[in-house]
C-alpha positions in Angstrom: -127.7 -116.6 8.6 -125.6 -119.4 6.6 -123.9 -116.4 5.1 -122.8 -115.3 8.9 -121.9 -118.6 10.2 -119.2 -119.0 7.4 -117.9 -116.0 7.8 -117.3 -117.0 11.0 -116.0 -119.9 10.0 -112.9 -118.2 8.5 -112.5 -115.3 10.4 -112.0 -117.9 13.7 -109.6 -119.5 11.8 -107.4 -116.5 11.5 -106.7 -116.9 15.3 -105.4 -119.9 14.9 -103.2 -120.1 12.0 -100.2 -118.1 14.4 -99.7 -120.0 17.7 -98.3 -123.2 16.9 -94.4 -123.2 17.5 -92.0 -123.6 14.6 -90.4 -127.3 13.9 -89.0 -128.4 10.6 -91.0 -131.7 9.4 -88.4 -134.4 8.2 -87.1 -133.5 4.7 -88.9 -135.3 2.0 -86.3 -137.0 -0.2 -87.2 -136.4 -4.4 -86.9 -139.4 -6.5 -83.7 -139.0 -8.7 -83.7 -138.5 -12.3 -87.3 -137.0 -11.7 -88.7 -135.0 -14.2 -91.5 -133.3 -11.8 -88.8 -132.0 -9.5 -88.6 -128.2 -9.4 -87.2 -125.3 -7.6 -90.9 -124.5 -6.5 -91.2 -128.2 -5.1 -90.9 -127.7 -1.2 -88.4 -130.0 0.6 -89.5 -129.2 4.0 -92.6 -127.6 6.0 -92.3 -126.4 9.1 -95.4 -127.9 11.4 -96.6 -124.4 11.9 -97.1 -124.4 8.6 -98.7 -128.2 8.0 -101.1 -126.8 11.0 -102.3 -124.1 9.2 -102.0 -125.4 5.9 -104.8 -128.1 6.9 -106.3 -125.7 9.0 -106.6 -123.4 5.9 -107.5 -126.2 3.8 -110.4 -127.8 6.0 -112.0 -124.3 6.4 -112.1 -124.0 2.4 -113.7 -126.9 1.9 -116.2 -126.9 5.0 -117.0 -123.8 4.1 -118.0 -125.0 -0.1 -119.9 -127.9 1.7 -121.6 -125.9 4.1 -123.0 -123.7 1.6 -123.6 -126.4 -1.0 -126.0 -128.4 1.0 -127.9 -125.7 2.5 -129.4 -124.4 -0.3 -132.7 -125.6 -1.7 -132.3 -129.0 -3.1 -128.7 -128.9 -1.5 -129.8 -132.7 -0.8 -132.7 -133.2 -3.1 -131.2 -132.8 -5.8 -127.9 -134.6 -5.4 -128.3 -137.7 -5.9 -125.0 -138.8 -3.6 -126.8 -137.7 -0.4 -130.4 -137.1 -1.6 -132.2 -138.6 1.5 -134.5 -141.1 0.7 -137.4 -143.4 3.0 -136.1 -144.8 5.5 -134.9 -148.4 4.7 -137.9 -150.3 6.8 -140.4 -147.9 5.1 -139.4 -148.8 1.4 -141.7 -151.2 1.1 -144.7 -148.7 2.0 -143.0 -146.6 -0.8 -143.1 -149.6 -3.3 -146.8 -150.3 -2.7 -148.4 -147.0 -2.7 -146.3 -146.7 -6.0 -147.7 -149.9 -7.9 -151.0 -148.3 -6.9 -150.5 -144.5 -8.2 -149.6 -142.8 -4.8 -146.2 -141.8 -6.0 -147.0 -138.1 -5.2 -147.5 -138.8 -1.9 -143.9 -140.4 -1.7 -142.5 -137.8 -3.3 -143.6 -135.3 -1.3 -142.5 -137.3 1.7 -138.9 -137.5 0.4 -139.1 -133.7 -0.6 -139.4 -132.7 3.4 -137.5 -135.2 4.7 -134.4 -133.4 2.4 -135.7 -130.1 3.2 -135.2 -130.7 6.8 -131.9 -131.4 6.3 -131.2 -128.6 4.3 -132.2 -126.2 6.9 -130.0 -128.0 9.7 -126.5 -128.1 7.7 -125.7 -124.6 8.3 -125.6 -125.6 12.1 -122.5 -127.1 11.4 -119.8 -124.0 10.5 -119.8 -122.9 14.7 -119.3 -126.7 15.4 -116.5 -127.2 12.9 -114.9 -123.7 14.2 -115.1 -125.5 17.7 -113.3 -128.7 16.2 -110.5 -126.6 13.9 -109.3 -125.0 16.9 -108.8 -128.0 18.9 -106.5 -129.2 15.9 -103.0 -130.0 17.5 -99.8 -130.1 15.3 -99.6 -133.8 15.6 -103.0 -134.0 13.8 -102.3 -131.8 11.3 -99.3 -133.3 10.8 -100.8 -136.7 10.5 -103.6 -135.3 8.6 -101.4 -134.1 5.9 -99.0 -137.1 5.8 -101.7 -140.6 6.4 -101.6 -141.2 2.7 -105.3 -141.1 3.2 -107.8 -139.0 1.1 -110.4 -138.5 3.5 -108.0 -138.0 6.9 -109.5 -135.0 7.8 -112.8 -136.0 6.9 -112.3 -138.9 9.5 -110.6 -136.4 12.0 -114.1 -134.7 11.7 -116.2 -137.3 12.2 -114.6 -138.2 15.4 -114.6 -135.0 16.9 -118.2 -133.5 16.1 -120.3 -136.3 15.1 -122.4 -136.4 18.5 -121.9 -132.4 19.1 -123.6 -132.3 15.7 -126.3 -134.7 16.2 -127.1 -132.8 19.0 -127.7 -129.1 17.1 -129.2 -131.2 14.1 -132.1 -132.7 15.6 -134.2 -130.0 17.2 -133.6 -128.2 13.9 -134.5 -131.3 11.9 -137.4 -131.6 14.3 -138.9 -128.2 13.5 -138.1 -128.5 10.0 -139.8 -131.8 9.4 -143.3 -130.3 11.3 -142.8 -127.0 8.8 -142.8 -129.1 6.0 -145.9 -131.1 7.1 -143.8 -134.6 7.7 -145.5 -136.0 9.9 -148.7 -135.4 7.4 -147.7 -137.1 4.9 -146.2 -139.9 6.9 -149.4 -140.6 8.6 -150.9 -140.7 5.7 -148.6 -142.7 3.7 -148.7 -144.9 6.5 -152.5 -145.2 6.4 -152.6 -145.4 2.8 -150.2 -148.8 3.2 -152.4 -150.4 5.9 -155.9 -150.2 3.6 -154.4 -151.8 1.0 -154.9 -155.7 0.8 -151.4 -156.8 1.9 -150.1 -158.3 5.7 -149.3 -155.3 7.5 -146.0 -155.0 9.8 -145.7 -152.0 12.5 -143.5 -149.5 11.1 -141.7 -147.3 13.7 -139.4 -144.8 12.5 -138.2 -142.2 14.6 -137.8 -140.1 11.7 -135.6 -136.9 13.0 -133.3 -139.3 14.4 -133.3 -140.9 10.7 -133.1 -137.1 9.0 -130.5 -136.2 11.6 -128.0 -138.9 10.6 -129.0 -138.7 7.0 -128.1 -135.2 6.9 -124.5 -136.2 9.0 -123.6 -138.8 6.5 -124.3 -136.4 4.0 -122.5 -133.5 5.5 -119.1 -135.7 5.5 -119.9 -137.4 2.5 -119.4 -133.5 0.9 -116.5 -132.6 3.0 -114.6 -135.6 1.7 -115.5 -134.8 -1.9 -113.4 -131.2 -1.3 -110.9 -132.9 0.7 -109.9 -135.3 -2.3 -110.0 -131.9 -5.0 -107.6 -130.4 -2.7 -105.4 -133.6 -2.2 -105.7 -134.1 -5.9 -105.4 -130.2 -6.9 -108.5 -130.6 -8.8 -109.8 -127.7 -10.6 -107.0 -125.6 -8.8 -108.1 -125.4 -5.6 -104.9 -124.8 -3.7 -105.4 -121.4 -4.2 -103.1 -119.7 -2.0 -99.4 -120.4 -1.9 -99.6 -121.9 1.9 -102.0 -124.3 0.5 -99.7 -125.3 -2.7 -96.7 -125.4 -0.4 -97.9 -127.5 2.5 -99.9 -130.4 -0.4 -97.1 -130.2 -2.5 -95.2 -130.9 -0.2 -97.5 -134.0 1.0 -97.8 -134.7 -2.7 -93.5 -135.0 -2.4 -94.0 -137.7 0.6 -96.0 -140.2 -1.7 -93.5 -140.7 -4.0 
């Protein structure tokens, strides 16, 4: 299934790397003297080619995201967006340690990240959706803000609530498959027998797991943004992608 969805991820974006019309961006001026500058240095992109440049290079690195957070322990075991008890509930997590109930914590932890595993891969048809709504001034902006996470932000604008909304019945599911609401009851009960003042806790927790597993969704898509801004590792690995950065890497200077 994940496998599918990015494919169709890239294949969708094949459509739309062709219709944009052809305008020359303004030249980007080379600082004299410097020792960088080359004949394989663009001057100029045309915005056709900043649009699918960025289109090229958001696919890339939704696609790495994607698949590296919906594997198992995609979220468990990184420790950037491991999810862990909701903040209200930390304090249940903090007794029932002191008195030896870590397991029942940890397995608590362990579903709430396997929920979001299994909901991540929801995201390639909702990121094709936004890519091909991506308009040659955004690219263009995009490309030039001077900002390492631009497109990151473009994406978080444009499919936070679409994605909440194909997150949470999955997260839902998920969270009764992995027995959730077990081992919250019963890390909840645990809490209120032991000789302490007891508040109500009330966590609505696919709504929690659902924007756990957003944050940690963009959280990985600006981590590949910045390794393509930077060219870390190589990853402008087609000559569209070196010419439309490099040319953005031109602008900064």
């Amino acid at each position: 299934m994940n496998g599918l969805k990015t494919l169709s991820l890239a294949s969708c974006l094949l459509l739309f790397t062709q219709c944009d019309t052809l305008s020359q961006l303004p030249t980007g001026s080379s600082p004299s003297g410097s020792a960088t500058s080359s004949s394989s240095s663009p001057t100029s992109v045309s915005s056709s080619e900043a649009a699918s440049g960025i289109k090229q290079a958001l696919s890339q690195g939704l696609d790495r995201s994607i698949k590296s957070l919906s594997v198992t322990d995609g979220f468990l075991g990184n420790v950037a967006v491991k999810i862990l008890m909701p903040p209200e509930a930390q304090k249940i997590e903090n007794a029932l340690r002191t008195v030896g109930l870590g397991s029942l914590c940890d397995n608590l932890i362990k579903s709430l990240n396997r929920a979001a595993e299994g909901a991540v891969e929801e995201a390639a048809p909702v990121f094709v959706s936004a890519l091909s709504k991506l308009t040659i001034r955004d690219a263009t902006n995009i490309l030039l803000s001077g900002q390492q996470d631009a497109a990151t932000q473009f994406f978080k604008r444009t499919t936070t609530d679409e994605l909440a909304k194909r997150f949470s019945p999955i997260v839902e599911g998920a969270l009764g498959k992995h027995n959730v609401a077990q081992y919250w009851a019963a890390a909840v009960s645990q809490y209120n027998q032991l000789p302490l003042v007891n508040e109500k806790i009330e966590t609505d927790l696919t709504k929690y797991v659902t924007g756990k597993a957003i944050d940690g969704l963009f959280h990985q898509v600006a981590q590949e943004e910045s390794k393509i801004r930077d060219n870390l590792g190589g990853t402008r690995t087609t000559p569209l992608l070196q010419k439309v950065f490099g040319y953005a890497d031109k602008q900064k200077n």
